[in-house]
C-alpha positions in Angstrom: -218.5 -47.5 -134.6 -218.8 -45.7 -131.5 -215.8 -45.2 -129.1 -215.1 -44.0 -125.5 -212.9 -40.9 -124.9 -212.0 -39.1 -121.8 -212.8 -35.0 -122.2 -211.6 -34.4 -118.8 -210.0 -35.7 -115.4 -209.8 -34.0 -112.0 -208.4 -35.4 -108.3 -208.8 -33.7 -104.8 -205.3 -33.5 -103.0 -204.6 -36.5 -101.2 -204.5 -36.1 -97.1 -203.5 -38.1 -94.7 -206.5 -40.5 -93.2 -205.3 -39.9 -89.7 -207.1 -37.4 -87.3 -205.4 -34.3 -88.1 -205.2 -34.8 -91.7 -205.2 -32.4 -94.2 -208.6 -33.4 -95.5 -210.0 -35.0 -92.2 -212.5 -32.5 -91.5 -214.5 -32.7 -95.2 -217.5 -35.2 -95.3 -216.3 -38.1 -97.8 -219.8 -36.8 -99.9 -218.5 -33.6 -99.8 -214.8 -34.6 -101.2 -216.6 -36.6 -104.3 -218.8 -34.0 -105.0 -215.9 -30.8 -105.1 -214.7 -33.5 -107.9 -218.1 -33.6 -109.6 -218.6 -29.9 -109.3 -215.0 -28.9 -110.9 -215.9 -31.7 -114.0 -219.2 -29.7 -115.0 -217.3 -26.1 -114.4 -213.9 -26.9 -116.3 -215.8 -28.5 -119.4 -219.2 -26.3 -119.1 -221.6 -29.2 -119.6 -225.3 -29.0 -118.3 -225.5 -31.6 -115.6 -228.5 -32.6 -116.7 -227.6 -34.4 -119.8 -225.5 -36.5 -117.5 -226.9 -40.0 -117.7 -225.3 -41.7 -115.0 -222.9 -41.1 -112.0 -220.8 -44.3 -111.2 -218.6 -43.8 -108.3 -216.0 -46.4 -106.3 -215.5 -46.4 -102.4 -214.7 -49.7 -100.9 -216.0 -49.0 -97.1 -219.3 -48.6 -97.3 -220.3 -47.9 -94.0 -221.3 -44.7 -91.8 -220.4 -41.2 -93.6 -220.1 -43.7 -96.5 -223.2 -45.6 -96.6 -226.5 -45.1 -98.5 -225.3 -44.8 -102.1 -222.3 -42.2 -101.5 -221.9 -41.4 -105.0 -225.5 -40.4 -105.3 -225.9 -37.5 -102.5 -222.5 -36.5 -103.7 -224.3 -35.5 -106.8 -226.7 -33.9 -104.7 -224.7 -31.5 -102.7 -222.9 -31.0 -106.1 -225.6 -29.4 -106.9 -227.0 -31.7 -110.3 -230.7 -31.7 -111.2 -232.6 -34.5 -109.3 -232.8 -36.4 -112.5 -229.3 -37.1 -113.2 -229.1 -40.6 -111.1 -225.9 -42.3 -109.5 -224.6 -45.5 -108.2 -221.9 -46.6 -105.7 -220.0 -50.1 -106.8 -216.8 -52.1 -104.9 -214.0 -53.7 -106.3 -212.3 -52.8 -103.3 -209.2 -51.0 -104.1 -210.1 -51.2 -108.2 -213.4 -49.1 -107.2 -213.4 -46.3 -109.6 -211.3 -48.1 -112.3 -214.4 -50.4 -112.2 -216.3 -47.5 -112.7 -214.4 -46.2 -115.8 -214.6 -49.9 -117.3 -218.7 -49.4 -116.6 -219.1 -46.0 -118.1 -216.9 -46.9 -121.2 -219.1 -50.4 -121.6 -222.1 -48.3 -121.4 -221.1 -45.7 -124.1 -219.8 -48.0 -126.3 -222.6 -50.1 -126.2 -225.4 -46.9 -126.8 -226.7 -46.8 -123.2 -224.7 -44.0 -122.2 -223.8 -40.9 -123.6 -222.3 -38.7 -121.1 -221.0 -40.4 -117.9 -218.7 -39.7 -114.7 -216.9 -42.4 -113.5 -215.6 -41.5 -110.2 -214.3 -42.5 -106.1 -213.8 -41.4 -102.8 -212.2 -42.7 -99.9 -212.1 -40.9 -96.4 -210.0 -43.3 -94.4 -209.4 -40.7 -91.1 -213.1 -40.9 -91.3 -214.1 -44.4 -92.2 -210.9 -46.6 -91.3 -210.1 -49.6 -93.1 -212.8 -52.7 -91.9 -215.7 -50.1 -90.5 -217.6 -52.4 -92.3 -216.6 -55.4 -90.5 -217.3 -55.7 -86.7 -215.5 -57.5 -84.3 -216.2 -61.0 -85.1 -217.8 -61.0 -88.1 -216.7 -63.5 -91.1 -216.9 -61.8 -94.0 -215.9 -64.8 -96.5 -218.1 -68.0 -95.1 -217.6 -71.5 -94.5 -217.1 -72.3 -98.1 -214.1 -70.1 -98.8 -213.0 -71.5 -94.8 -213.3 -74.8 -96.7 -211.3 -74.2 -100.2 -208.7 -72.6 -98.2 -208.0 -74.6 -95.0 -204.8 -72.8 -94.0 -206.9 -69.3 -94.2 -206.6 -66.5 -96.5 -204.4 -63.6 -94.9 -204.2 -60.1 -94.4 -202.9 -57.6 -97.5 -199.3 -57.1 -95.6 -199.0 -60.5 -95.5 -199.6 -61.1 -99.0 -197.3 -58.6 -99.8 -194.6 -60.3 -97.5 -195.4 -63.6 -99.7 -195.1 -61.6 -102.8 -191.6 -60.6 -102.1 -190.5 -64.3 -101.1 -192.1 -65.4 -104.2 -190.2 -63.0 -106.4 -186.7 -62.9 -104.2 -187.7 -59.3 -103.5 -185.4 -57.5 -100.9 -185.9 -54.8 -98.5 -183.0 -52.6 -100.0 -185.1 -53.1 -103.3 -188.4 -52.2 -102.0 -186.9 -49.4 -100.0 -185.1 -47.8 -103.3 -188.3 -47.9 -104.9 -190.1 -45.7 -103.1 -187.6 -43.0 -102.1 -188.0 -43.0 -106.0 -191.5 -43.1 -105.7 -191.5 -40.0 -103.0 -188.4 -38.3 -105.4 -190.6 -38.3 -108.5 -193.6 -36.9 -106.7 -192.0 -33.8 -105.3 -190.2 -33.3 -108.5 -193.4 -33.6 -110.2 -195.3 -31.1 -107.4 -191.9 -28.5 -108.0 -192.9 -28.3 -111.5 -196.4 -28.0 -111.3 -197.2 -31.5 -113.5 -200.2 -31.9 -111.0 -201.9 -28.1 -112.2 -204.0 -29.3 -114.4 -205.2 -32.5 -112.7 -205.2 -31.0 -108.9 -209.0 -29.4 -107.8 -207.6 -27.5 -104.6 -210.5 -28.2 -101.8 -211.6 -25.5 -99.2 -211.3 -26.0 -95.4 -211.6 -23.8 -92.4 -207.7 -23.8 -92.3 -207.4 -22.6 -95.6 -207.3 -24.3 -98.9 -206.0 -27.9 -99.7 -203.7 -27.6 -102.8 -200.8 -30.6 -102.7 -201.1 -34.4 -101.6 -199.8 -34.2 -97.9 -198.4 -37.9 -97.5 -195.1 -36.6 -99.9 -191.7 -36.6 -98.5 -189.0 -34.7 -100.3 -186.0 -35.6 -97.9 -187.5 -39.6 -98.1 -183.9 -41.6 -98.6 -183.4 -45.4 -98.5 -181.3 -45.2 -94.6 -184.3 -43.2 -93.2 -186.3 -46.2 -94.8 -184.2 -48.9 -93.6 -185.0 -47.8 -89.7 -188.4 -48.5 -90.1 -189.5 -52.1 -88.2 -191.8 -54.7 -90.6 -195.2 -53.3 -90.1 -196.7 -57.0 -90.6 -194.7 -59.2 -89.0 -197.2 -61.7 -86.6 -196.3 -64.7 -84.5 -199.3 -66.0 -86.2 -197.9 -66.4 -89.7 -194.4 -66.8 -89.0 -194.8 -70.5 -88.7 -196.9 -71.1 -91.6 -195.0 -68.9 -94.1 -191.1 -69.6 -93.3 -190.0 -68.2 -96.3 -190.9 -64.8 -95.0 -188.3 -62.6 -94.2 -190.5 -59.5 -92.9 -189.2 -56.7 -94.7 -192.5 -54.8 -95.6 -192.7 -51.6 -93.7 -195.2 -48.2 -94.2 -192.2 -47.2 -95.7 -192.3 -49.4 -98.6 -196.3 -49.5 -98.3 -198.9 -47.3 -99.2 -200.1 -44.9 -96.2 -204.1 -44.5 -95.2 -205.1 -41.6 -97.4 -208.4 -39.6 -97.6 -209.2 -38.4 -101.3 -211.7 -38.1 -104.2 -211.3 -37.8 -108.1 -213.8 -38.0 -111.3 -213.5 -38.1 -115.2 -215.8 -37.5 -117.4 -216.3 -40.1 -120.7 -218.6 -39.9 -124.0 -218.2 -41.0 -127.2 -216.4 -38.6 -129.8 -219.6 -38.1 -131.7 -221.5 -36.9 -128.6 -218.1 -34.2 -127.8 -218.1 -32.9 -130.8 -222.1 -32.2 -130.7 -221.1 -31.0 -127.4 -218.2 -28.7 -127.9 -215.9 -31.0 -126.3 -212.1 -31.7 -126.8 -211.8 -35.7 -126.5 -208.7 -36.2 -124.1 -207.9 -40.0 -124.6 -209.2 -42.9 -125.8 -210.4 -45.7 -123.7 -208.5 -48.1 -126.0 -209.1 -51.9 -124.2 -210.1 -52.7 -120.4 -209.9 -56.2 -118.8 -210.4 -57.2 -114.8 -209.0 -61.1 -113.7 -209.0 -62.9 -110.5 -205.8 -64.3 -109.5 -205.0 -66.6 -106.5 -206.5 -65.0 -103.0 -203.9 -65.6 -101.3 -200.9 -64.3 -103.0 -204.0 -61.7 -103.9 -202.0 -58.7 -105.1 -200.9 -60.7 -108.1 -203.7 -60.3 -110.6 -201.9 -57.3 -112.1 -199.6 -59.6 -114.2 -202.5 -61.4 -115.8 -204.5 -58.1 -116.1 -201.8 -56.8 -118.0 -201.2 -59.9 -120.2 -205.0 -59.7 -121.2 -205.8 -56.1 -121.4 -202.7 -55.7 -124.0 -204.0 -59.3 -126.0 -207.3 -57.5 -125.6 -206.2 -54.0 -127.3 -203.8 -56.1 -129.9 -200.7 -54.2 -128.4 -197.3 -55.4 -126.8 -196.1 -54.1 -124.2 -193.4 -52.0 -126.1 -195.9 -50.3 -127.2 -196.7 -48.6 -124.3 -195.1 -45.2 -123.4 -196.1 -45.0 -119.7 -197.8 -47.0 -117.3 -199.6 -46.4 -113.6 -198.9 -49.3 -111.2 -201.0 -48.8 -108.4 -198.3 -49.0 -105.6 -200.1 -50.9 -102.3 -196.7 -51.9 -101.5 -193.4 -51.6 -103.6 -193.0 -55.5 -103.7 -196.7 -55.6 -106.1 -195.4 -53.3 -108.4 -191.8 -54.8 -108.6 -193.1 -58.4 -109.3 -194.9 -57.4 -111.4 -192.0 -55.5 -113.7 -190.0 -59.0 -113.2 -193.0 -60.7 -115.1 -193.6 -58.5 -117.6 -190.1 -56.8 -118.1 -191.2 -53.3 -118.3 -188.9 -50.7 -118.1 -189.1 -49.3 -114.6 -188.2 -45.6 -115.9 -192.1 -45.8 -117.8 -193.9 -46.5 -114.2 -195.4 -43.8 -111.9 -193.1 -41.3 -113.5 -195.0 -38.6 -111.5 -194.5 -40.8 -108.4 -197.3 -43.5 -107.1 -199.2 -44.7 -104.1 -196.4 -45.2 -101.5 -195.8 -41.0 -102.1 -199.3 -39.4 -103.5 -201.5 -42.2 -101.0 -203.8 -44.7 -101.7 -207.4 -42.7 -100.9 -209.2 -46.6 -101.8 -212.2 -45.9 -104.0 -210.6 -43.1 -105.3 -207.0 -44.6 -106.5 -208.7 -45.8 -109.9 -209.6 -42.5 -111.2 -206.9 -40.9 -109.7 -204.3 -42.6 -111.4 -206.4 -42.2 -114.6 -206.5 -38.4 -114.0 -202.6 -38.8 -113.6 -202.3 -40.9 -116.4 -204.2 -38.7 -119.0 -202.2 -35.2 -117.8 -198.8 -37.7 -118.2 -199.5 -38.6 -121.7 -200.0 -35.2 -122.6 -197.0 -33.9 -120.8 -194.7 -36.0 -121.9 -196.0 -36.7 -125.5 -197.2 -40.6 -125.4 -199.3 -42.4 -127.4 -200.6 -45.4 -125.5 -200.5 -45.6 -121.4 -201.8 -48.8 -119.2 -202.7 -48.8 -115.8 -203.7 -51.3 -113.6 -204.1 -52.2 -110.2 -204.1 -55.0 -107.2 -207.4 -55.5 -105.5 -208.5 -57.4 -102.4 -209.4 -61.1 -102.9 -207.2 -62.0 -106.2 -208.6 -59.2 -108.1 -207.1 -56.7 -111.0 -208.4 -54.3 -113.4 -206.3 -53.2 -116.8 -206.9 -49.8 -118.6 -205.3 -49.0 -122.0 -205.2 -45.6 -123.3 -204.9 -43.5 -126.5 -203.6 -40.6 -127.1 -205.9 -38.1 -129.1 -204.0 -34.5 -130.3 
């Protein structure tokens, strides 16, 4: 029976998406094909057995329209042949593209694949694909949903009331989110995942949103970055605690891992890296919308016949701290297990890239620290989430 293994993983650093940024000044193509480039180098493969490029990036618009992922593996430099194709499960992007590329090996259509993402967001902001005006959901959701759905901040606001969530809470968890980070950058647990990208300021080799002196009293200054007179009638139960603190920033980034089967690495000359052990992707109410991790988790682990103490570490995509801590009051996980190398709210949350990036993290983790079985999953716009498992292979 064939499987799906990982042989290798690789992430940009992750810049601010701000003018100015670390990263600002390299063409989103350009960021996804460093990625694609440092893949074929650090394994050796011929590009041209590749037989597919699937790559994530939720704003499809200027610099990041016309099949992105595609010229990306043209300015990487691949043979015309090998083709590519750009997908959106908005933030989920690229860990859409890993559940693709491991569907398609394991089923015999694919035997050497990149699943990949990039996000430029000092580039592309958030909503370039949505002008002024525009309804991007129609009168039929308008209809299902009289009230009206909300934006992401608010969500998040409604995911704390749900789950009694405080602001002393959210802020705790990511000063431990930014503490983990820099501990992990201090001892160089990002080497082996990190593909340093050249500027004309010199080379980008560390994520740039990180913040080693981050404490919860420099958090607690920060003012609710969502709170609007427009929802504070609707939703009384909001106390308007979210802030960018205890949110993930705008980020520009790429990252890329290569899958096959074990037969085809070992033909190849391959070391298999991890297993893709069970994938799942649910929908989830649109409202709440950054819920669908709960039930992604429930069914990927039903899915790969594991419980959750069988898992040794997990990646929790963090779009805000109150996602990831409802989440851990649902399932129970053990807090000490999640983003051990630190998550969104520190690294950033480069959109189509976040997928593969926390699988790039994830694989280097395992092997680090000696587990056998990680899950990640993630919070998507409109009620979405996908679930990875993975297995160890030594």
């Amino acid at each position: 029976m064939r499987d799906a293994v990982i042989v290798e993983a690789v992430r940009t650093p992750i810049g601010r998406g701000r003018p100015g940024g670390a990263l600002a000044g390299v063409h989103p193509v350009e960021l996804l094909a460093h990625t694609l480039r440092t893949l074929v180098e650090r394994t050796g493969i011929d590009p041209a057995l590749l037989d597919d490029v699937i790559g994530g990036c939720v704003d499809q618009v200027g610099e990041q329209a016309m099949n992105t992922t595609r010229y990306a593996v043209l300015s990487a430099g691949f043979p015309e042949s090998v083709p590519a194709t750009t997908i959106d499960r908005q933030c989920g992007s690229s860990q859409q593209a890993v559940h693709f590329a491991a569907q398609g090996v394991l089923s015999g259509a694919y035997d050497l694949v990149i699943a990949c993402g990039v996000e430029s967001m000092s580039r592309v902001p958030m909503w370039s694909n949505v002008p002024p005006g525009a309804d991007p959901f129609g009168p039929g959701v308008a209809a299902r949903y009289p009230g009206g759905l909300v934006p992401q901040g608010v969500s998040a606001e409604l995911v704390a009331a749900r789950w009694s969530i405080g602001r002393d809470e959210m802020d705790a968890f990511a000063t431990t989110s930014h503490q983990r980070a820099a501990a992990a950058h201090a001892a160089g647990r990002f080497a082996d995942e990190l593909a340093p990208v050249p500027t004309e300021d010199g080379p980008v080799d560390a994520d740039e949103s990180v913040r080693p002196g981050t404490t919860p009293q420099i958090l607690a200054g920060l003012r609710p970055a969502f709170e609007d007179p427009r929802f504070t009638a609707r939703f009384p139960q909001i106390d308007w605690s979210v802030t960018a603190g205890n949110s993930s920033p705008v980020n520009d980034g790429a990252s890329a891992v290569l899958i096959t089967s074990s037969e085809t690495a070992a033909r190849l000359g391959l070391r298999p890296r991890a297993r893709l052990h069970g994938f799942a992707v649910t929908g989830d109410d649109p409202l709440l919308m950054l819920t669908g991790v709960i039930p992604a988790t429930e069914k990927v682990l039903r899915r790969a016949g594991l419980q959750l103490r069988d898992i040794d570490l997990f990646e929790v995509n963090e779009a805000f701290a109150s996602v990831v801590l409802a989440w851990q009051r649902e399932t129970g996980a053990d807090l000490a297990k999640v983003n051990v190398h630190g998550g969104a709210i520190a690294l950033g949350h480069p959109l189509g890239a976040s997928g593969t990036r926390l699988l790039t993290t994830l694989v280097n983790a395992m092997e680090q620290r000696g587990a056998r079985y990680g899950l990640q999953t993630m919070c998507e716009a409109g009620g979405l989430a996908n679930a990875t498992v993975l297995e160890a292979i030594r």
